[in-house]
Jmol script that loads the backbone (N, CA, C; Angstrom):
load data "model"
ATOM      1  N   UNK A   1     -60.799 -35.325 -23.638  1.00  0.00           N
ATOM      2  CA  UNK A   1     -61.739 -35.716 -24.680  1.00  0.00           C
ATOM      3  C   UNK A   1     -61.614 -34.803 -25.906  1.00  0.00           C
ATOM      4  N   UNK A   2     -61.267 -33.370 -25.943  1.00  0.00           N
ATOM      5  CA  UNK A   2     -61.287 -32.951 -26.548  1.00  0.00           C
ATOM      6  C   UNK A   2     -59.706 -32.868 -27.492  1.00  0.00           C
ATOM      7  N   UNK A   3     -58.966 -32.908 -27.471  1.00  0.00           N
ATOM      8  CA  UNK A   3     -57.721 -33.349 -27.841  1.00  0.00           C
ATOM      9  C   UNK A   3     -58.154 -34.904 -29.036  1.00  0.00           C
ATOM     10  N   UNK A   4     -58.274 -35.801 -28.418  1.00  0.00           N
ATOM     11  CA  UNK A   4     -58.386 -36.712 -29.484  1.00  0.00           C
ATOM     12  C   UNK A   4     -59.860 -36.455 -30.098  1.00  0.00           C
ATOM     13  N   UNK A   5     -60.784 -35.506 -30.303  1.00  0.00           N
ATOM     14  CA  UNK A   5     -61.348 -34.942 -31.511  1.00  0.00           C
ATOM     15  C   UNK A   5     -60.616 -34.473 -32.756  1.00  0.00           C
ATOM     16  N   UNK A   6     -59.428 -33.479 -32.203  1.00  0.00           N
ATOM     17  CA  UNK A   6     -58.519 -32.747 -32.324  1.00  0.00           C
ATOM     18  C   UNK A   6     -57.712 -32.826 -33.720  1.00  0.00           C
ATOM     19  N   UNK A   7     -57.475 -34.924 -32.852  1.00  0.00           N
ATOM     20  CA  UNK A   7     -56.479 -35.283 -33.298  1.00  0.00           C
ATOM     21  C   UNK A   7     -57.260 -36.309 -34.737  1.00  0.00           C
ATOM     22  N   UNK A   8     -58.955 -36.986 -34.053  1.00  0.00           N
ATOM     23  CA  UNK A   8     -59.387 -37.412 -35.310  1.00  0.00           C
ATOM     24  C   UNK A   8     -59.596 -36.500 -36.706  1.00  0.00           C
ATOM     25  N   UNK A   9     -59.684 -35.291 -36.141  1.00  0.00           N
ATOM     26  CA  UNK A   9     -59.822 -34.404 -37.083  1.00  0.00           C
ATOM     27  C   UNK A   9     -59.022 -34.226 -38.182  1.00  0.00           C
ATOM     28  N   UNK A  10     -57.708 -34.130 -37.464  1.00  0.00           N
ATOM     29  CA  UNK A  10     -56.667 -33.900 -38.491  1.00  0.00           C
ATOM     30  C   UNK A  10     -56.492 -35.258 -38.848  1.00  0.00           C
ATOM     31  N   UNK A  11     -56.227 -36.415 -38.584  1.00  0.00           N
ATOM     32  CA  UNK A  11     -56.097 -37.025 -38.954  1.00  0.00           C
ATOM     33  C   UNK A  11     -57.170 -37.229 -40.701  1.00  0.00           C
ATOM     34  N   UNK A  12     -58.518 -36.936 -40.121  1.00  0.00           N
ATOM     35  CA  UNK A  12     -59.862 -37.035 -41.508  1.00  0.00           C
ATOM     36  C   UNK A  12     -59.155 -36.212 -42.480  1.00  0.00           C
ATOM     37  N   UNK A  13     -58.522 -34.926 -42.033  1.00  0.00           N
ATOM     38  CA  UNK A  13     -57.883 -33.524 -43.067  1.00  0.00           C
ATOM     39  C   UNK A  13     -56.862 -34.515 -43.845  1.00  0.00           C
ATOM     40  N   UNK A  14     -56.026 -34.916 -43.303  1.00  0.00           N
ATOM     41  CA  UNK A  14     -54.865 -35.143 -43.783  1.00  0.00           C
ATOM     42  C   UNK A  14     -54.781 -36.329 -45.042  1.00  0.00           C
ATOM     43  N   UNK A  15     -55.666 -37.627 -43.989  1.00  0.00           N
ATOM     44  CA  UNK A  15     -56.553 -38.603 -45.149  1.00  0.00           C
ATOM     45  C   UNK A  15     -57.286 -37.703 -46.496  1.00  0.00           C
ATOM     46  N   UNK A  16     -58.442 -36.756 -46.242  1.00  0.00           N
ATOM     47  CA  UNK A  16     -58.728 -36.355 -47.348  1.00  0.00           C
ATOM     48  C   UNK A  16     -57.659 -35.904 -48.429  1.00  0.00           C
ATOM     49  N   UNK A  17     -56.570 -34.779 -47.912  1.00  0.00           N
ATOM     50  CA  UNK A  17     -55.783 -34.443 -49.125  1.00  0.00           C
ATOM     51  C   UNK A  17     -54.940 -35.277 -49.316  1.00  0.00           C
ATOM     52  N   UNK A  18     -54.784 -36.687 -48.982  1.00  0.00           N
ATOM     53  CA  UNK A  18     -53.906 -37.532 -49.993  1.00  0.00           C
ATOM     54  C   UNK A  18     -55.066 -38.278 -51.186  1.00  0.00           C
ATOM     55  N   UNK A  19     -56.152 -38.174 -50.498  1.00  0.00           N
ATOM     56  CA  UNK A  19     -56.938 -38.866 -51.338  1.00  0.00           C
ATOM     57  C   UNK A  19     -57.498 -37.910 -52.409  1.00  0.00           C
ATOM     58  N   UNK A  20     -56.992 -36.495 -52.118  1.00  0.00           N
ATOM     59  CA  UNK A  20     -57.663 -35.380 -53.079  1.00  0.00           C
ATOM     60  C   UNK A  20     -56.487 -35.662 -54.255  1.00  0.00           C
ATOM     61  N   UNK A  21     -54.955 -35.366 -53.288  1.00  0.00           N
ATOM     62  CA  UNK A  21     -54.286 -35.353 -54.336  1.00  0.00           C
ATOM     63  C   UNK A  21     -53.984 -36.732 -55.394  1.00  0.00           C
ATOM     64  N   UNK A  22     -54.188 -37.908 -54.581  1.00  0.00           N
ATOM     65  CA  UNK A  22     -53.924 -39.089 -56.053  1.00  0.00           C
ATOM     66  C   UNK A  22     -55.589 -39.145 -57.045  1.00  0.00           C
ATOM     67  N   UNK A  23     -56.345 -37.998 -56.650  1.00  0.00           N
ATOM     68  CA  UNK A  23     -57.688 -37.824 -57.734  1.00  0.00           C
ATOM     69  C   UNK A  23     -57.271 -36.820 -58.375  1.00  0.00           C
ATOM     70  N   UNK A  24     -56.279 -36.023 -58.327  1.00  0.00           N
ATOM     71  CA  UNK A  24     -55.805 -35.319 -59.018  1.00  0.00           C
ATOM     72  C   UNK A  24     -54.673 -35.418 -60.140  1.00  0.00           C
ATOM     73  N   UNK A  25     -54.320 -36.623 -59.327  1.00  0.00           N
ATOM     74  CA  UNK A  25     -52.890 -37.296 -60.183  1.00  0.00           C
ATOM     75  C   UNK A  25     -53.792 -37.946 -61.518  1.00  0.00           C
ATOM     76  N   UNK A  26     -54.821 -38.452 -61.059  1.00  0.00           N
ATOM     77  CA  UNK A  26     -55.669 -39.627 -61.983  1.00  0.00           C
ATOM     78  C   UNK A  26     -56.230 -38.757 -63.466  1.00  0.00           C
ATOM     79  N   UNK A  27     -56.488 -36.981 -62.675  1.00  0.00           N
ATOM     80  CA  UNK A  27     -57.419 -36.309 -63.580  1.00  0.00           C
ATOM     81  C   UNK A  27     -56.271 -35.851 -64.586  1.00  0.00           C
ATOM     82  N   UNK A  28     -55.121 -35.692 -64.172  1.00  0.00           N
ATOM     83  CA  UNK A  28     -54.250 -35.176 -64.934  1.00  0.00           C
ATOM     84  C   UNK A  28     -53.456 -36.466 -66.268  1.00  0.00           C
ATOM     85  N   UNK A  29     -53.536 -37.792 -65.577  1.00  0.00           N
ATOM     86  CA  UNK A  29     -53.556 -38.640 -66.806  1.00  0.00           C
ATOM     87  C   UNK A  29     -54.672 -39.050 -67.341  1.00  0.00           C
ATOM     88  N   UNK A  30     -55.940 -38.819 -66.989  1.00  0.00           N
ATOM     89  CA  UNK A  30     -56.776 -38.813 -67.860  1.00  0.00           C
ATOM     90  C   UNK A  30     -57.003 -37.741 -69.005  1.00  0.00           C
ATOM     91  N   UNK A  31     -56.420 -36.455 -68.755  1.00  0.00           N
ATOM     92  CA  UNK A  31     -56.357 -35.299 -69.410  1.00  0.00           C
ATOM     93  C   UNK A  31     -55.538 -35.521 -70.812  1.00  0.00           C
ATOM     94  N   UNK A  32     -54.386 -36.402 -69.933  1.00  0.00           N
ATOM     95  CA  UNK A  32     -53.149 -36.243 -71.005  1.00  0.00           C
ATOM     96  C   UNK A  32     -53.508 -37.256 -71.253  1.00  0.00           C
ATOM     97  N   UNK A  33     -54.217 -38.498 -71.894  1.00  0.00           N
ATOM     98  CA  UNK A  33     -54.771 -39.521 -72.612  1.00  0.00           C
ATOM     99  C   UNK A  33     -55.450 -38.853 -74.002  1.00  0.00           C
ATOM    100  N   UNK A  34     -56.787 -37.604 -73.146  1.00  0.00           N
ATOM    101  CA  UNK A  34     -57.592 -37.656 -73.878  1.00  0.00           C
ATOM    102  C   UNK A  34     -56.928 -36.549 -75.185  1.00  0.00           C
ATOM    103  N   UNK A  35     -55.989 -35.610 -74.780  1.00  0.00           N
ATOM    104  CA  UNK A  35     -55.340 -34.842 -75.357  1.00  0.00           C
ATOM    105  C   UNK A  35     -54.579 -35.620 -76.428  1.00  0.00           C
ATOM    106  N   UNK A  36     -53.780 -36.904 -75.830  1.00  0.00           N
ATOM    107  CA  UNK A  36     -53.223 -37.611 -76.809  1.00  0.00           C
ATOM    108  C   UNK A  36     -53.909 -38.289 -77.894  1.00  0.00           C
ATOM    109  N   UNK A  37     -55.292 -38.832 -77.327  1.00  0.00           N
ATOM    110  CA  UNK A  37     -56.293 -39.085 -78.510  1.00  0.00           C
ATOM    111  C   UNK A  37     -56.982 -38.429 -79.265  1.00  0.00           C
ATOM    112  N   UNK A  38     -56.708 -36.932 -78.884  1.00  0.00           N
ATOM    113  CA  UNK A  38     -57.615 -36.099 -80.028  1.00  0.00           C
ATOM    114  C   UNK A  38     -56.679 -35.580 -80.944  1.00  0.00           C
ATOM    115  N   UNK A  39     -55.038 -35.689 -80.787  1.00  0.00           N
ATOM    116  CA  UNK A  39     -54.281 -35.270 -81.644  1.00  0.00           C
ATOM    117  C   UNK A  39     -54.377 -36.417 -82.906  1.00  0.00           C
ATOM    118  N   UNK A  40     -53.778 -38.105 -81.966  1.00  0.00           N
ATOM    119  CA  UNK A  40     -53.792 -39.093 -82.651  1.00  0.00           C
ATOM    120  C   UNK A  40     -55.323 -39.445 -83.933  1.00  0.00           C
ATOM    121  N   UNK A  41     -56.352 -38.776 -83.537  1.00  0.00           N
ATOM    122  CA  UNK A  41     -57.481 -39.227 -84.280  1.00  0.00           C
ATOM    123  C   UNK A  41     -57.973 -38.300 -85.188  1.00  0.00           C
ATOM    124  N   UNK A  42     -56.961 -36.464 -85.021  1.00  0.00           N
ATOM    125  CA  UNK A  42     -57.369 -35.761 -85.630  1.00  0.00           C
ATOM    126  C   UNK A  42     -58.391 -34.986 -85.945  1.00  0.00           C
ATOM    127  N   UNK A  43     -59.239 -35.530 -83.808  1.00  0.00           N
ATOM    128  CA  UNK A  43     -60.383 -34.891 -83.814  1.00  0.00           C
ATOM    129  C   UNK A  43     -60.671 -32.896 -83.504  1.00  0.00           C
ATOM    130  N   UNK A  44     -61.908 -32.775 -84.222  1.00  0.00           N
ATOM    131  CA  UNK A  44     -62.085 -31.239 -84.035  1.00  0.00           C
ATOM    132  C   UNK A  44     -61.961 -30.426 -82.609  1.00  0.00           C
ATOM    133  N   UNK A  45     -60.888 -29.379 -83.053  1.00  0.00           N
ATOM    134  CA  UNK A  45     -61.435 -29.104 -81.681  1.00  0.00           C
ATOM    135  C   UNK A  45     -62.645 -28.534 -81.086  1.00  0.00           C
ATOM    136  N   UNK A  46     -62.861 -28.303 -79.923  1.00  0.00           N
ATOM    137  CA  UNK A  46     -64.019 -27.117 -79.150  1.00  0.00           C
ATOM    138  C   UNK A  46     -64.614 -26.149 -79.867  1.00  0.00           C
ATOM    139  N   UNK A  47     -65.484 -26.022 -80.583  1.00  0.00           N
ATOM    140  CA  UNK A  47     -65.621 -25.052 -81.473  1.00  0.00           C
ATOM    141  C   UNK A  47     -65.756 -23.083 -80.621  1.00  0.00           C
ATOM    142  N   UNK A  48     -65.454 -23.445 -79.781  1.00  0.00           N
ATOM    143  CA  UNK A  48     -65.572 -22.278 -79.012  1.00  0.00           C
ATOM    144  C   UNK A  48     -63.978 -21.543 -78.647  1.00  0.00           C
ATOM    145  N   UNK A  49     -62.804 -22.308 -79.017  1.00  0.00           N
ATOM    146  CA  UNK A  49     -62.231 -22.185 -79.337  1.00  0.00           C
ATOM    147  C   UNK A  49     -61.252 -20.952 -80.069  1.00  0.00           C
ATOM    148  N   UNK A  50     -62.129 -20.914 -81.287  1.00  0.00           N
ATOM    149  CA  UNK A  50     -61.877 -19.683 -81.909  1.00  0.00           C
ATOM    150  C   UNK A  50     -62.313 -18.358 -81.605  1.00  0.00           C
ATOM    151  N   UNK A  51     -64.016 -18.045 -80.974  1.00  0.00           N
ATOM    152  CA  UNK A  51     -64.002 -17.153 -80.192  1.00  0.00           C
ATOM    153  C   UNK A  51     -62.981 -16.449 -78.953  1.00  0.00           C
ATOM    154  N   UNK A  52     -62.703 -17.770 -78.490  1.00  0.00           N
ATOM    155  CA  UNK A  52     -61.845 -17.757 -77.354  1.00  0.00           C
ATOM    156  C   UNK A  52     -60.320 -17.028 -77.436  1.00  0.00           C
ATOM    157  N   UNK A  53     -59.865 -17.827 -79.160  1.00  0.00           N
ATOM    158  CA  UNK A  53     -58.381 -16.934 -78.878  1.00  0.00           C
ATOM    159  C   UNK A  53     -58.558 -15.612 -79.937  1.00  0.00           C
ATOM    160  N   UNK A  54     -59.965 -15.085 -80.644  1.00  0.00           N
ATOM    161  CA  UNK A  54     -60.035 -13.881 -80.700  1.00  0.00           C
ATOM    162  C   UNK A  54     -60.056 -13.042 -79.677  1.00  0.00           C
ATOM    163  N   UNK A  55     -60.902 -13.408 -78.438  1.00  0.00           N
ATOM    164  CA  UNK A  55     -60.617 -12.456 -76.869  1.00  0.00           C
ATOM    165  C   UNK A  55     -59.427 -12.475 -76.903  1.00  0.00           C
ATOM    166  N   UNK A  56     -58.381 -13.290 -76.817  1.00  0.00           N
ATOM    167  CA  UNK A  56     -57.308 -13.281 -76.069  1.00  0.00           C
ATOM    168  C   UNK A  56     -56.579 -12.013 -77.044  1.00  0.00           C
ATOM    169  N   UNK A  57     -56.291 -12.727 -78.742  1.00  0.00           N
ATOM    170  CA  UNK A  57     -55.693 -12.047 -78.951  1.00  0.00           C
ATOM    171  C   UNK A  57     -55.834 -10.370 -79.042  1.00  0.00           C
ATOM    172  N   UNK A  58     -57.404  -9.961 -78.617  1.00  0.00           N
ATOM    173  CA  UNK A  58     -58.094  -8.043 -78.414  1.00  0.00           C
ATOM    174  C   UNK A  58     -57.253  -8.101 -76.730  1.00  0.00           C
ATOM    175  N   UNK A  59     -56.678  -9.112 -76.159  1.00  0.00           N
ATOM    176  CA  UNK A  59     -56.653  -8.938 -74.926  1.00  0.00           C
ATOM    177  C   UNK A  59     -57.601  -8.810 -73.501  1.00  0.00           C
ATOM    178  N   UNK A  60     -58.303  -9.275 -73.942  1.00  0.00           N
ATOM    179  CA  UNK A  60     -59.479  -9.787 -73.120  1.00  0.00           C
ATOM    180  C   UNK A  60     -59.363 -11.002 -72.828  1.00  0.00           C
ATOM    181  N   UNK A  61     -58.027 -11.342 -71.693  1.00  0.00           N
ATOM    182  CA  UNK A  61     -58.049 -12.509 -71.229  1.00  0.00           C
ATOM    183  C   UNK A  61     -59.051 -12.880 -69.768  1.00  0.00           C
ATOM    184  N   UNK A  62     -59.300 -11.594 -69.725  1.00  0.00           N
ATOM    185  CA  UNK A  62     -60.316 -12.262 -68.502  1.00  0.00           C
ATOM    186  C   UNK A  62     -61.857 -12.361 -68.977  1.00  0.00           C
ATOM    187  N   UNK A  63     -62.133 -11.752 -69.736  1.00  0.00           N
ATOM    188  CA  UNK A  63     -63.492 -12.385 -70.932  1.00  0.00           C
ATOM    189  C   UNK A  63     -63.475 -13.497 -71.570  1.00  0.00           C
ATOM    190  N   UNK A  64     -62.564 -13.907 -71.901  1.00  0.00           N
ATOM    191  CA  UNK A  64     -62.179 -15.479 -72.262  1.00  0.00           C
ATOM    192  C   UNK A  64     -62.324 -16.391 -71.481  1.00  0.00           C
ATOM    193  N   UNK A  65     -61.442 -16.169 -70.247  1.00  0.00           N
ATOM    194  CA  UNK A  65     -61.496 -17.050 -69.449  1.00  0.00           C
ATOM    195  C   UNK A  65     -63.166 -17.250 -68.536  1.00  0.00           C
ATOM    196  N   UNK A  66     -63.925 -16.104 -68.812  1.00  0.00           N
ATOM    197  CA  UNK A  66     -65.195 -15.904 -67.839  1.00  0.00           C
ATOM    198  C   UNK A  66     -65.756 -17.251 -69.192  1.00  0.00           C
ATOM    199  N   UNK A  67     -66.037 -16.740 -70.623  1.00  0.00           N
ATOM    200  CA  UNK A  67     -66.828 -17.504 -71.793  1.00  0.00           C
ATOM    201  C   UNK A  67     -66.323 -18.925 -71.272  1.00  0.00           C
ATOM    202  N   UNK A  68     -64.760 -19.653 -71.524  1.00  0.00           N
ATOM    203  CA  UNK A  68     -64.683 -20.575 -70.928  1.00  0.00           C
ATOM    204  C   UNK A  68     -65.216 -21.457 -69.569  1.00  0.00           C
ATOM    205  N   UNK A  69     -65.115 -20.829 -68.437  1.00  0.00           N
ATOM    206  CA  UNK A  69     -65.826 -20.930 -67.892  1.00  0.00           C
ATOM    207  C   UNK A  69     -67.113 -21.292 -67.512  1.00  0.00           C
ATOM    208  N   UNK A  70     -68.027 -20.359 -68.777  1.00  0.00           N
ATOM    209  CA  UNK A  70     -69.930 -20.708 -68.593  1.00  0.00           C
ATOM    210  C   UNK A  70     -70.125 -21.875 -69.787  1.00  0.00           C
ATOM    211  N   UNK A  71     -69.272 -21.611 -70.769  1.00  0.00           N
ATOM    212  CA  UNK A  71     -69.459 -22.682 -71.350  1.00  0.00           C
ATOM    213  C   UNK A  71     -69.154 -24.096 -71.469  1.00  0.00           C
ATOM    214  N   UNK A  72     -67.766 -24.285 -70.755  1.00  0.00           N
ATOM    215  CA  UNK A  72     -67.165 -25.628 -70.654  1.00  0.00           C
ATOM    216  C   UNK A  72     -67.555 -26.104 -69.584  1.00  0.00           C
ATOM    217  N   UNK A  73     -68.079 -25.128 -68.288  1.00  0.00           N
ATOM    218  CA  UNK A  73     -68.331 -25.608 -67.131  1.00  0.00           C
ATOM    219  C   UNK A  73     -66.852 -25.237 -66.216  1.00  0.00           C
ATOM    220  N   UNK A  74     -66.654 -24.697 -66.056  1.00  0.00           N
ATOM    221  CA  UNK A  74     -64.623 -24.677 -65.674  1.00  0.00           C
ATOM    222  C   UNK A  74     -64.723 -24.003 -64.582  1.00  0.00           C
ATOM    223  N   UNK A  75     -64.307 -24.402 -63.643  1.00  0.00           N
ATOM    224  CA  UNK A  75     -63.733 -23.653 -62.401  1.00  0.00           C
ATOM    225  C   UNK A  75     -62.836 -22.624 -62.583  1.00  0.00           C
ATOM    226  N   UNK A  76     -62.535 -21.876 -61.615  1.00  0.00           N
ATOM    227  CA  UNK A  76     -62.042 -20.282 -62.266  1.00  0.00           C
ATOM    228  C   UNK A  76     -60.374 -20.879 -62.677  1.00  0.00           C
ATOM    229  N   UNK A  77     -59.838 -21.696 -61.481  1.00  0.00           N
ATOM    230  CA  UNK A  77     -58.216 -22.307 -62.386  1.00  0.00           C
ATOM    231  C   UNK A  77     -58.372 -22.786 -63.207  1.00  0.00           C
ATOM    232  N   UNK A  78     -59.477 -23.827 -63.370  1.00  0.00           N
ATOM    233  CA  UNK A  78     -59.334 -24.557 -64.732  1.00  0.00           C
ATOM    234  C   UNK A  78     -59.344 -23.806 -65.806  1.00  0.00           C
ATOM    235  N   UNK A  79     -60.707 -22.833 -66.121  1.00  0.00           N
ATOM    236  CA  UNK A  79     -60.887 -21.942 -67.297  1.00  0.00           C
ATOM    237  C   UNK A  79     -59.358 -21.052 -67.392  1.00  0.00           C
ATOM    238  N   UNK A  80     -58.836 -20.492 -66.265  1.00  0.00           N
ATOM    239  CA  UNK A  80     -57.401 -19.665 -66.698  1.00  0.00           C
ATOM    240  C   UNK A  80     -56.516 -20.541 -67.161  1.00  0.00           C
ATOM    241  N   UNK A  81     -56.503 -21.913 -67.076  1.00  0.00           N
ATOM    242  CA  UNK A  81     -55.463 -23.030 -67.907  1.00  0.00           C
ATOM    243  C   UNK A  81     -55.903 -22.945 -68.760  1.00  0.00           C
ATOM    244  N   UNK A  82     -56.792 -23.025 -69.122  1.00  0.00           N
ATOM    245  CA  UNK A  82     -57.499 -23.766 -70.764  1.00  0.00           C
ATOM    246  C   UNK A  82     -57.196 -22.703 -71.393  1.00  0.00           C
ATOM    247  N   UNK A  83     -57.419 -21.022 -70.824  1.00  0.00           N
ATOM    248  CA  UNK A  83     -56.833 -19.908 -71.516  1.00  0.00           C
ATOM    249  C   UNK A  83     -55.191 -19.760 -71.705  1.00  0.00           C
ATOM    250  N   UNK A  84     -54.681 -20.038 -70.858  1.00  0.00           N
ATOM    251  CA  UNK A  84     -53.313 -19.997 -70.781  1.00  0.00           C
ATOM    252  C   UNK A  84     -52.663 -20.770 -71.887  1.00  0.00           C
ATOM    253  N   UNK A  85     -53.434 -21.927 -71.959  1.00  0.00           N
ATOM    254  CA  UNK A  85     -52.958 -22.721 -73.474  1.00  0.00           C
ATOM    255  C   UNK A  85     -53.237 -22.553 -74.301  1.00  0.00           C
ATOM    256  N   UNK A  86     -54.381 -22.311 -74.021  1.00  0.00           N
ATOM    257  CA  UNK A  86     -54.474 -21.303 -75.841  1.00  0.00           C
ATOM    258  C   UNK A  86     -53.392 -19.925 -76.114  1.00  0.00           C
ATOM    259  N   UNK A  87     -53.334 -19.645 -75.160  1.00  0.00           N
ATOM    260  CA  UNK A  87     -52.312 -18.497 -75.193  1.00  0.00           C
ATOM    261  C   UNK A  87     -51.440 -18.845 -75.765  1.00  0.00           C
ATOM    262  N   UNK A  88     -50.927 -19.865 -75.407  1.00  0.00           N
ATOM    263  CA  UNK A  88     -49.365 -20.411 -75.762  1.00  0.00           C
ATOM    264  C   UNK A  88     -49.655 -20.958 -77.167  1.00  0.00           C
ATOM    265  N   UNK A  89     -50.320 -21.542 -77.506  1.00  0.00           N
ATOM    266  CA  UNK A  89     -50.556 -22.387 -79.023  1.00  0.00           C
ATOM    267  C   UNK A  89     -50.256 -20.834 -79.741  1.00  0.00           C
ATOM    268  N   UNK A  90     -51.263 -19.997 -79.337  1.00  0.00           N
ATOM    269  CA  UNK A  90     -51.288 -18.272 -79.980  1.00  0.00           C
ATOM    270  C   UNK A  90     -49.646 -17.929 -80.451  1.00  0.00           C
ATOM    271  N   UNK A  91     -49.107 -17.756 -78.888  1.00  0.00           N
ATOM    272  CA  UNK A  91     -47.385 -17.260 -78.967  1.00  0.00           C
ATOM    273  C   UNK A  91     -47.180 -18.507 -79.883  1.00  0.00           C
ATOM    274  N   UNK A  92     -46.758 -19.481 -79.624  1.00  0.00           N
ATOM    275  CA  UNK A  92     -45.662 -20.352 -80.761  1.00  0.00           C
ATOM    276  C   UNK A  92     -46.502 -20.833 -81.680  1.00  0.00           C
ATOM    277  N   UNK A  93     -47.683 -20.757 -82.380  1.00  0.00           N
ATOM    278  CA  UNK A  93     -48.108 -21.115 -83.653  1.00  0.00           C
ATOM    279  C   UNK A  93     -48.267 -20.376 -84.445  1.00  0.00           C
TER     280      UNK A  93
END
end "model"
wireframe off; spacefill off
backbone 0.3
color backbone group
């Protein structure tokens, strides 16, 4: 009896992370939509923004990423992406 618990179990695990990962596939073209429509429409960015890559550029990337964070709402990977790209706009712009 205990074996095919075992086995429903993993089976529920395994179902969940395919279903985690094609919600992840979905969030990432919804990302790159909305990115494409704020270039295409020329909308403003985040006004928090500019605070943001003054931390970075004093080097206070982990103060940045914390502000990101409380303010956008961001999970700790998400807020270190959102910093990381700003980083990069920083280096090549």
């Amino acid at each position: 009896m205990e074996y095919y618990l075992i086995i429903i179990a993993l089976v529920i695990i395994i179902y969940m992370s395919v279903k985690l990962g094609k919600l992840e596939g979905r969030m990432k073209s919804m990302q790159y939509t909305l990115d494409q429509l704020t270039k295409q429409l020329r909308l403003p960015e985040n006004p928090i923004d500019d605070e943001l890559r003054e931390l970075i550029k004093g080097g206070e990337d982990v103060k940045a990423v914390k502000k990101a964070r409380e303010t956008l709402g961001l999970s700790l990977l998400e807020g270190k992406k959102y910093i990381d790209k700003l980083k990069s706009n920083i280096d090549n712009g």
